[in-house]
Every structure is written in C-alpha cells, then in structure tokens.
C-alpha positions as CSV (number, residue, x, y, z in Angstrom):
1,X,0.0,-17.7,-0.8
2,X,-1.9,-15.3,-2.5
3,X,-5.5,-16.6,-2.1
4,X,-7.7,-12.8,-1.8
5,X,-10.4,-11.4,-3.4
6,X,-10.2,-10.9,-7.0
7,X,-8.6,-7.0,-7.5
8,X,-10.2,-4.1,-9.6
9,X,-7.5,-4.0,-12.9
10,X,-4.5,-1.7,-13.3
11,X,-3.4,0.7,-9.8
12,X,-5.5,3.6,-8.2
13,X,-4.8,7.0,-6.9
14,X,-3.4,7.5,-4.1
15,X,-6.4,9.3,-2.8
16,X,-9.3,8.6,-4.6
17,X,-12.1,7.5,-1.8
18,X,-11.5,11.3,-0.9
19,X,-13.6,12.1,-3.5
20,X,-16.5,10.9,-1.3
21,X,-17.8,13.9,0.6
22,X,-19.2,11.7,4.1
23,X,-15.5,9.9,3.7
24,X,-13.5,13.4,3.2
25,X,-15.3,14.8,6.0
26,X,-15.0,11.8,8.5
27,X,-10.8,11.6,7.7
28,X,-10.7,15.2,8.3
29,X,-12.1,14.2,11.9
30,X,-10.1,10.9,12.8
31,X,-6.4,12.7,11.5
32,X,-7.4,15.4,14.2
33,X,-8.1,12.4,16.6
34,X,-5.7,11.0,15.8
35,X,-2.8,12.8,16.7
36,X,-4.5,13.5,20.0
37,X,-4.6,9.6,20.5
38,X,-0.9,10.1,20.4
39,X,0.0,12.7,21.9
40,X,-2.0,10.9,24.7
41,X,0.2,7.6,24.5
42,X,3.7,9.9,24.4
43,X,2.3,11.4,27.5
44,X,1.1,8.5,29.3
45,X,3.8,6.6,29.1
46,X,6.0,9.4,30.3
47,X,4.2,9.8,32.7
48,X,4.4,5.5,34.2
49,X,8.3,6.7,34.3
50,X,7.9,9.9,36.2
51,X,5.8,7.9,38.4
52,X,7.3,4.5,38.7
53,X,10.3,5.1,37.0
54,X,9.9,0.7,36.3
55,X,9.4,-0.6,32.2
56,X,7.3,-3.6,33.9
57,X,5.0,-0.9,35.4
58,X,5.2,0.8,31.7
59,X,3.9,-2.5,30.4
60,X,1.5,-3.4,32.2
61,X,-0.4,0.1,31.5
62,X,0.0,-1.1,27.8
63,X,-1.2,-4.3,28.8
64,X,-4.6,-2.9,30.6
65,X,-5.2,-0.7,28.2
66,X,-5.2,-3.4,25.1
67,X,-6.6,-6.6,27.2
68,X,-10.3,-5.4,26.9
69,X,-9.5,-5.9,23.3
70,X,-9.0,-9.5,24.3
71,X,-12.1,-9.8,26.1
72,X,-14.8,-7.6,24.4
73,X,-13.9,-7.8,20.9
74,X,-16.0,-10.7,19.7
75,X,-19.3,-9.0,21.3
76,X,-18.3,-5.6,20.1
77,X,-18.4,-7.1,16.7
78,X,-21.8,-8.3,17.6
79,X,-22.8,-4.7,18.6
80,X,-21.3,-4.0,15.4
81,X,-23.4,-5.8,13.2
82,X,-26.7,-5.6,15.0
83,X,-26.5,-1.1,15.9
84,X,-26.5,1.2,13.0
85,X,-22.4,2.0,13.1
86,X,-22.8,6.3,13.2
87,X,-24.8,6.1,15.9
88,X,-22.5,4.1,18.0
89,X,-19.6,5.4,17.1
90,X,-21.0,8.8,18.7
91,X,-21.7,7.6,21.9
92,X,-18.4,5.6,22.3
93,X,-16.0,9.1,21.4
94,X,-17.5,10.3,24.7
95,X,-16.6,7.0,26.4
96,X,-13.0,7.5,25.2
97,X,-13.0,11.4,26.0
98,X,-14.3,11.2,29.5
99,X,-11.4,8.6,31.1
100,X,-8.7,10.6,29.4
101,X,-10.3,14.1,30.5
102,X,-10.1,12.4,33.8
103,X,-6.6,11.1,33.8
104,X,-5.7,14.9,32.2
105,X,-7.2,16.3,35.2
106,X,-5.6,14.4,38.1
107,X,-2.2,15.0,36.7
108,X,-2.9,18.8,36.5
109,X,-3.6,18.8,39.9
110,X,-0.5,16.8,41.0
111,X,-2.8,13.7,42.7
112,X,-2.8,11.4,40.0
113,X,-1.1,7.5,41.2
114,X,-0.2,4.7,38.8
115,X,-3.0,3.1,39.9
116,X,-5.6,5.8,39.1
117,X,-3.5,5.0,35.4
118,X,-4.4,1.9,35.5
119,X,-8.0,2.1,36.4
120,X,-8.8,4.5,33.9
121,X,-6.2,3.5,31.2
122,X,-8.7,-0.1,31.7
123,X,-12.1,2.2,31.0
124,X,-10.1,3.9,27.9
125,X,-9.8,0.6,26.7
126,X,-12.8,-0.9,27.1
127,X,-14.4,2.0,25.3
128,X,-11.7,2.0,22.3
129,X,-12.2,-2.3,22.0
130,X,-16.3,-1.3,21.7
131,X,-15.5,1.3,19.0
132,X,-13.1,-0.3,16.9
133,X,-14.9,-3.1,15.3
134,X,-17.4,-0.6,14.1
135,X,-14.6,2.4,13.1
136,X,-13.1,-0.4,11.0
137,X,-16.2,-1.5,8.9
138,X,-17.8,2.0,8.8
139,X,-15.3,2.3,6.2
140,X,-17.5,0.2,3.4
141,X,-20.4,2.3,4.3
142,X,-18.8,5.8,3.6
143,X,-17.3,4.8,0.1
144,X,-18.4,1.2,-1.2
145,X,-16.8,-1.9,-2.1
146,X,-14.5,-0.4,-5.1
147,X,-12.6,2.0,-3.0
148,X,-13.1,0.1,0.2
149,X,-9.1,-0.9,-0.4
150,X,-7.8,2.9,-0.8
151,X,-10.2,4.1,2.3
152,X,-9.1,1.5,4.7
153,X,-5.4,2.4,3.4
154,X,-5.7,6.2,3.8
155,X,-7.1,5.2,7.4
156,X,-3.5,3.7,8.2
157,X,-2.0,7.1,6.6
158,X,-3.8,8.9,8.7
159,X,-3.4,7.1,12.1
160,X,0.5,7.0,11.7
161,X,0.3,11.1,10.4
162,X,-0.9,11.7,14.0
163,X,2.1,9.2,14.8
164,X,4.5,11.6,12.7
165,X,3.2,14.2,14.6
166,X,1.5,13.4,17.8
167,X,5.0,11.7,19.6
168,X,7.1,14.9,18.3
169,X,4.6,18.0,19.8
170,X,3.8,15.8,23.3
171,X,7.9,15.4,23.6
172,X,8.0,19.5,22.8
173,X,5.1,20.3,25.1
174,X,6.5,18.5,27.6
175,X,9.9,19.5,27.7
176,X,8.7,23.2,27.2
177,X,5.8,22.7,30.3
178,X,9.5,21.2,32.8
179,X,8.7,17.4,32.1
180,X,7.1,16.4,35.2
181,X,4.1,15.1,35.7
182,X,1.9,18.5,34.8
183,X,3.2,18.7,31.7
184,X,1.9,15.5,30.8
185,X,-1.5,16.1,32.5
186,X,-2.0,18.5,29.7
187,X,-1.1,17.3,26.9
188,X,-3.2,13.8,27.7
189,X,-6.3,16.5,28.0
190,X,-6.1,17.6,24.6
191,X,-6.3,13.9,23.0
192,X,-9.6,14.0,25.4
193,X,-11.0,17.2,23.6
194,X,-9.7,15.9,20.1
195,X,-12.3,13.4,19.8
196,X,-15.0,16.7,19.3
197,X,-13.6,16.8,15.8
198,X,-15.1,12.9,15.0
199,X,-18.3,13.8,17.1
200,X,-18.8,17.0,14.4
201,X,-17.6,14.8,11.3
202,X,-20.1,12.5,12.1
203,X,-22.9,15.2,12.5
204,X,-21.7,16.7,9.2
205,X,-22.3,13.6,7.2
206,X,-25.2,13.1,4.6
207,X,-26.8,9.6,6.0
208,X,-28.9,8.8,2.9
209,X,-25.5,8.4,0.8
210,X,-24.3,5.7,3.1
211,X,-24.5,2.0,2.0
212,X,-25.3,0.2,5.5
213,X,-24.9,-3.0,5.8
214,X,-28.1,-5.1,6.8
215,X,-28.1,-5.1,10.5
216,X,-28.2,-9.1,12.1
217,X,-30.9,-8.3,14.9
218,X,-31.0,-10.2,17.9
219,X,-29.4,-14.2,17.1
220,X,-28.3,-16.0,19.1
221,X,-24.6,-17.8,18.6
222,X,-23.6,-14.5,16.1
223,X,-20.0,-14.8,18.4
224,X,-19.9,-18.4,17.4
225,X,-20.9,-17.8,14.0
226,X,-18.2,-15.4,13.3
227,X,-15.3,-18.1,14.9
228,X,-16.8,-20.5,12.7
229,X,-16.3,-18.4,9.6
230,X,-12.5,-17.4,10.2
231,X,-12.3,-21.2,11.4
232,X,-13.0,-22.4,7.7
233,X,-10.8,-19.7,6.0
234,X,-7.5,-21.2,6.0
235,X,-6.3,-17.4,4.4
236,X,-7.9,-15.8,7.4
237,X,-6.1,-18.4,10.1
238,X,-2.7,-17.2,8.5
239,X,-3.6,-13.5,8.6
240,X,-4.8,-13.9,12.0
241,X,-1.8,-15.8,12.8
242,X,0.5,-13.3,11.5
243,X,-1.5,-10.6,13.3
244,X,-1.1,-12.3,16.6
245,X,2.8,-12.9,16.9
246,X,3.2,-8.9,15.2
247,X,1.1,-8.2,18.5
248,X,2.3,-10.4,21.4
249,X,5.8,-9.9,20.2
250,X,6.6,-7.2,18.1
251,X,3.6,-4.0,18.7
252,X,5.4,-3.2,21.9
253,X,7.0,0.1,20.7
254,X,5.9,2.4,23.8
255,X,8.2,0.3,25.7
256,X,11.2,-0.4,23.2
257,X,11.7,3.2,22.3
258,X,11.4,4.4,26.2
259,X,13.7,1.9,27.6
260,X,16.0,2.6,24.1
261,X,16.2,6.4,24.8
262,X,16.3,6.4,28.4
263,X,17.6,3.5,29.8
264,X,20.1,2.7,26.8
265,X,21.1,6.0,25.6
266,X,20.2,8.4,28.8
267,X,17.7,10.9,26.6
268,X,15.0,12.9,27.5
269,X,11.0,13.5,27.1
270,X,11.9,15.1,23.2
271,X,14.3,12.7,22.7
272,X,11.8,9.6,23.2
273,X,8.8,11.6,21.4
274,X,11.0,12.2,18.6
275,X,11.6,8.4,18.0
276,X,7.9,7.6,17.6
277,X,7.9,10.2,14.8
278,X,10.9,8.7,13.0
279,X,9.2,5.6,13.0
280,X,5.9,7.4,12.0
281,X,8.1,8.3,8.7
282,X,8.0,4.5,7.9
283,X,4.4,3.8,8.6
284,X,3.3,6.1,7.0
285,X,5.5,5.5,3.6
286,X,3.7,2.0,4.4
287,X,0.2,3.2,4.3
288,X,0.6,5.7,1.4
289,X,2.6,2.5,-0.8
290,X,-1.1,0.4,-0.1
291,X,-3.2,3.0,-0.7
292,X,-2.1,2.7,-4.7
293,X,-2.4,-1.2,-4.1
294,X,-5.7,-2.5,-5.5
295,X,-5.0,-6.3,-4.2
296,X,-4.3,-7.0,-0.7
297,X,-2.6,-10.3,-0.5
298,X,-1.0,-12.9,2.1
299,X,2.2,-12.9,0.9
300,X,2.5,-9.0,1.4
301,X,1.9,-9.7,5.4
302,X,4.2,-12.3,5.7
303,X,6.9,-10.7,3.7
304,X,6.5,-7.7,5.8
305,X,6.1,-9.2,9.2
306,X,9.5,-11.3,8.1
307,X,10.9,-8.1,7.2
308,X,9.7,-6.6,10.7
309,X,11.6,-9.5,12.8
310,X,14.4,-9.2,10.6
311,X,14.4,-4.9,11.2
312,X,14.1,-5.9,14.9
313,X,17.0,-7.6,15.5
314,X,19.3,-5.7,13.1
315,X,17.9,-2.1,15.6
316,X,19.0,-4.4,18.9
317,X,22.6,-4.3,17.8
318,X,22.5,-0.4,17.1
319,X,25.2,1.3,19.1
320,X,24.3,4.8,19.3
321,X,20.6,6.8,19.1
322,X,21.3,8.0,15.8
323,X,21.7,4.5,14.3
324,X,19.0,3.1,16.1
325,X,16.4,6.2,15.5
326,X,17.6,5.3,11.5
327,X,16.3,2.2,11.2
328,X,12.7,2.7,12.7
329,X,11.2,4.1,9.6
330,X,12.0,0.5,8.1
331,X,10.3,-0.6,11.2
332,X,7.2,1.7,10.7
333,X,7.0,0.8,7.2
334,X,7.2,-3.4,7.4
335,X,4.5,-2.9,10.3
336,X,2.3,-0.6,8.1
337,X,2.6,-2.8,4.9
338,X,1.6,-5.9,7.4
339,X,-1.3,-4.5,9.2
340,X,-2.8,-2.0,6.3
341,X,-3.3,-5.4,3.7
342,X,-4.4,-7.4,6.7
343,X,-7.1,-5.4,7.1
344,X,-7.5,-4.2,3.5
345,X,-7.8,-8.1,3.3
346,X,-10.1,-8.5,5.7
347,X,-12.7,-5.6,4.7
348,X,-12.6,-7.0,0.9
349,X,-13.1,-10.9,1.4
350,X,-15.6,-10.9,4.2
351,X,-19.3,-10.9,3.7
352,X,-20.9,-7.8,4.5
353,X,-23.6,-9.5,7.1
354,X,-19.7,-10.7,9.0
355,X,-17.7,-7.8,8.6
356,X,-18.3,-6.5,12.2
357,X,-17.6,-9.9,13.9
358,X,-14.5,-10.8,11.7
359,X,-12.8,-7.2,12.4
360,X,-14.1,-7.7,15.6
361,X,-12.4,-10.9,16.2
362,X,-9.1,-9.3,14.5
363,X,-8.8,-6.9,16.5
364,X,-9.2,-9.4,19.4
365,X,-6.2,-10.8,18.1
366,X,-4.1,-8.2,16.9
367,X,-4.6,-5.7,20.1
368,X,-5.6,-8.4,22.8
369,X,-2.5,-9.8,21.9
370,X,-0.1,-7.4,22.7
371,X,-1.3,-7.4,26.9
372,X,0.3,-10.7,26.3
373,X,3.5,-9.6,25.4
374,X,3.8,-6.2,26.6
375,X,4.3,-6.9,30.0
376,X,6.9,-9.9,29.3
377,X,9.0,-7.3,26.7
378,X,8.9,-5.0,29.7
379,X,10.3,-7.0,32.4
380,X,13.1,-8.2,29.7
381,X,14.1,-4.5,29.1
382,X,14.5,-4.2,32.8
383,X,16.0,-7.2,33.7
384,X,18.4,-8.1,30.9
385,X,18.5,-4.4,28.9
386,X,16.3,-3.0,26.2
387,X,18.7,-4.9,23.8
388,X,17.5,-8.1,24.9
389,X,14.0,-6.6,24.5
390,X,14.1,-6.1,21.0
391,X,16.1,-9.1,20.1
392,X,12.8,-11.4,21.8
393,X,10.8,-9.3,19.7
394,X,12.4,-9.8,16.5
395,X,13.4,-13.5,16.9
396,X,9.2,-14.2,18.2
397,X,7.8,-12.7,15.5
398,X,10.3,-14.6,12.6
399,X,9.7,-18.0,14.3
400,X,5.8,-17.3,14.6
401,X,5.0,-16.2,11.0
402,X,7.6,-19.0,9.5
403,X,5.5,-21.4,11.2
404,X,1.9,-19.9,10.2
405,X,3.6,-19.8,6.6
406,X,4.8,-23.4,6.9
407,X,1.0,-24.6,8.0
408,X,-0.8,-22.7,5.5
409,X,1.1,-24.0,2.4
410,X,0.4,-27.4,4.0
411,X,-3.6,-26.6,4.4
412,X,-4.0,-25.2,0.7
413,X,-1.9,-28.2,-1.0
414,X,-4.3,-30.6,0.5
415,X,-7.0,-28.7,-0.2
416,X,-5.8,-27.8,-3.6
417,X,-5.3,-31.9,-3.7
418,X,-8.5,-33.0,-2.4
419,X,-10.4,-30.6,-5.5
420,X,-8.2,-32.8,-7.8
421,X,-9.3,-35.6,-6.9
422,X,-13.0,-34.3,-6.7
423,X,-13.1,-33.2,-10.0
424,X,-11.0,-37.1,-11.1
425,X,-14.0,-38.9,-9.1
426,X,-16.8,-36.9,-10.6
427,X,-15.4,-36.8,-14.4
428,X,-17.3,-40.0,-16.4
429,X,-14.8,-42.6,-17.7
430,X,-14.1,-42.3,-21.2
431,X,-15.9,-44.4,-23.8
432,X,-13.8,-47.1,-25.2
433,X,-11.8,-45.7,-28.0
434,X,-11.4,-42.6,-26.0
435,X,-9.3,-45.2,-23.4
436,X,-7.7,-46.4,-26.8
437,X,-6.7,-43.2,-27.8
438,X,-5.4,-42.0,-24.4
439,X,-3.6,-45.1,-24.2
C-alpha cells in the first residue's frame, strides 16, 4: 500500500518552500484568511443555535454550505485548468467576501432568519467550491515540483493556525459582545474583510517567476477525462475512498463539538470556541509532522483515518469536558496526517495538464461528502445524544477505510499478478540445454 511518486532522498525543512518570495507572500495572505474563515464558522454556527436552537438545523447549514462542492467541483476543475489560476482566484475572494459581508450585516442589524443563513451560506459555497480546485494546484505554480510536498503541507499548517486561533477569539468576541446574535454578526464581518489580505498577496506577486501549467483550452469531455484518469488509478480510488468516508462520517466537527459543549456538558459560546482550538493543537502538529515528510504515501491515510475512527469512539465515552477537550488534539492530528498526504499525494502523482480536474474531483469528494453526513450526524445528536453522534462517526469511518483497504490490496495483487505473467508470456523459451540445466 505504498504505491506514490518516487520521493526526493533524505527529509526537508520544515519550511523551506518559504524561501520562495510569490509563495511567502501568498501564505502570509491565506493564514490571515484563514483565521477569518474561522472565526466565520465559530460564529455561524453559533449563530443556527441562537436562532434555532436545533443540531439538524446546525447541519443542514453545514450541509448547504459544502454540497456545491458536490455539484461544481468537477467543472471548477475545468475552469481550473483552462483560466490562468491568479487571475481567478482574484475574482472568486470577492465572491466569498460579499455573502459573508452580507450575512455580517443582517445580523448587526437584528433581521437576519435561518433562512437568509441558508441562502447565503449556499452562495458562500458555491463561490469557495469554484476557488478551491484552483487554490489547491496554484501551489505547483508558486514553488515547483521539488517543494510542491512542503508548500501543500505548510498550507494545512496554516489553515488549522487560523483553526488554533480563529475558534478561540470568535468564542472571546462573542462572549465579550453578550453572545447573542450581534455579536456574531460581527465577528462573521471580519472573515468577509479578511479575504483583502489574499486579494493584495496576489497583487504583490512577481508573475514571470511562476511556472503555469499549460492551460487545456476549450475540449470537450475534460470532466470525463478527469473521472477516467482517477478511474484507472487504483491508488487514487483508495485515496478518494478514504477521503469520502473521513467526510460523510467523520468532518462533521461544527456539530460534534456544539452539541458536546452545550447539549452534553451545558457550556457556553467560549467554551465551544475553545474546543475547535484544542483540536487545532492536533492538526496542526499534523501538518507541521508532513511538512518534513518528502513521500506522501497510502498507508499514511489509512493508518490515520483508522486512527481517526478509533480517536472517535474512545472521545464518545469521555465523561466530563476536560477529558473530552483532551483527546481532540489526537483527533486534529489523525485528520491532518490523512488529508495533508492525500493531497500532498495528489499534487505530486498527477500530470500537470490534470491537476485542476483531479483536485477538483477530490474536493468533490472530500467536501461534497460531508452534506451527506452532516445532516444525518445532526439529527443523531439530537435524537439519541451527541454520544451517539460521535460513536456513528467513529464506527463509519473504521468500517469504510477497512473496506477501501481490503479492495485495494485485492486490485494491486491482480495487477501485480497479471505483470507476472506478462513478463512469463513475453520471455523466449530457453534453448535446449538451458531447459537441461534448469531442470
């Protein structure tokens, strides 16, 4: 299980694609960004339970906001691979500012409704599944294929540094603004003005020391062409497999941790910030641990989604908030360890002509899948407990990626077989006293 591209020797530094000016510049940006984006998803889903005060109603806003993944990824990957990637990243940071400016500005004034939520969570969505395929294989452009590994890594760190500190200051602003609906009104309008800092990142960059890939023009079937490609990778059926059950069943944090602190253990707007932080510790452990790894490889996601399920279950059984705030690092880092070589993975064994429409088509599964799951971990938590919750979690991800596991050792001993007997069939017999001598 460790088919991947062949790995640069010996480990790298922790941070060495910094050393590339457009890539230093552009992570500068995104970890500003990036702890708007969640200081945003602290707020709005604080904001479903001042509403609606319902965990099904929690995730279905999850849901809407991750199903356009499910339906636009594979053309966004198109768009990827067809419009130079700086340019449309530009245009698609307004399209995620402007719904959460919005939603920022409804709540300040006291008429926002769960369904203007919905609506414009939908539109936030869209715009994010449009952006993502290209975020993801801008990456090779800024620093080239021998640090594409380390860049795509220090991406994770800095996603889940906004996730150490995004959850903790929107649970502080909250609390400090009398967490009610205002409060979070505010704090989702500065994730809308945080994505200025990739808009200026992206201005500030040196074009002619990029390394574009070659754009696919106008072709017909590229969606098919991409489905195709994963469809003959048995290693990229796995990692998508593995992706997909993480997803449906276990990337449902937002509403775990809410229903955990409030529901289970009667805590408050800092409380339930704090807990994405904790788990932040984790991922981002995760991220800095991959950034030194040269060779992403299967068995590291399967390992760590195993380890994931196993983390899940062991947190349902936690019977105060201490205990169960100590084992989300583990969480965080098992998560971060699956996802960061999945798409280290992906970025290093793809041709550069597919790289938008297989990250596209990743991202279809990993986010698209959790508007799957979301709303059915939701109306467990309310129905049955947020115990219950996180035992379906833990026990769909273990059976899914056992499974995956069990069909890809299957696939590559019969392929591994049918070479064998490829190279038997096409070796000449032996002369005579060759046969002699064998015998």
């Amino acid at each position: 299980m460790s088919r991947a591209t062949t790995p640069p020797a010996g480990r790298q530094g922790t941070f060495t694609s910094l050393k590339v000016r457009n890539y230093r510049i552009y992570a500068t940006g995104a970890l500003f960004s990036n702890v708007g984006t969640w200081l945003q998803s602290t707020a709005q889903a604080w904001l479903v339970l001042q509403l609606t005060g319902s965990g099904a109603a929690l995730g279905l806003t999850i849901a809407l906001q991750l199903l356009p993944s499910l339906l636009l990824s594979p053309f966004a990957g198109v768009l990827a691979d067809r419009v130079a990637k700086r340019t449309l990243l530009r245009w698609l940071q307004l399209g995620m500012a402007l719904p959460s400016a919005l939603l920022g500005v409804l709540a300040i004034t006291g008429v926002v409704e769960v369904w203007h939520v919905y609506v414009l969570t939908t539109l936030f969505g869209s715009a994010r599944a449009l952006e993502a395929p290209a975020r993801q294989s801008f990456v090779a452009e800024m620093v080239g294929q021998d640090q594409l590994s380390n860049a795509v890594s220090l991406n994770s760190a800095s996603f889940n540094s906004g996730r150490l500190v995004g959850p903790a200051l929107a649970g502080v602003f909250i609390a400090a603004l009398g967490s009610g609906v205002f409060a979070t009104g505010w704090v989702i309008l500065a994730n809308a003005l945080s994505y200025g800092f990739v808009l200026l990142a992206l201005q500030l960059m040196d074009p002619t020391t990029l390394h574009p890939a070659p754009l696919t023009g106008d072709r017909r079937g590229a969606v098919r062409a991409g489905v195709r490609y994963v469809g003959s990778r048995p290693d990229l059926v796995l990692l998508f497999s593995c992706v997909f059950f993480m997803g449906s069943f276990g990337m449902n944090f937002a509403v775990t941790t809410a229903l955990m602190a409030t529901e289970e253990f009667g805590k408050g707007a800092g409380e339930f910030g704090l807990l994405g932080s904790i788990m932040a510790i984790g991922s981002l452990a995760g991220a800095l641990l991959a950034a030194r790894r040269p060779s992403p490889r299967l068995r590291f996601i399967v390992g760590a989604a195993l380890v994931f399920s196993a983390v899940q279950l062991l947190s349902a059984v936690m019977p105060t908030y201490v205990t169960y705030a100590a084992t989300l690092p583990l969480v965080g880092l098992a998560v971060l360890t699956a996802v960061t070589t999945a798409n280290a993975l992906i970025q290093m064994s793809t041709a550069p002509a597919m790289r938008g429409r297989v990250a596209s088509l990743y991202l279809m599964v990993f986010l698209g899948s959790v508007p799957l799951g979301a709303p059915v971990i939701g109306w467990l938590g309310e129905a049955f407990g947020a115990r219950w919750a996180l035992v379906a979690s833990g026990v769909g991800v273990g059976v899914g990626v056992t499974l995956s596991a069990i069909w890809f050792m299957r696939q590559d001993a019969a392929i591994r077989d049918a070479l064998s007997r490829r190279r038997h069939r096409d070796r000449p017999a032996p002369a005579p006293h060759e046969a002699l001598d064998l015998a």
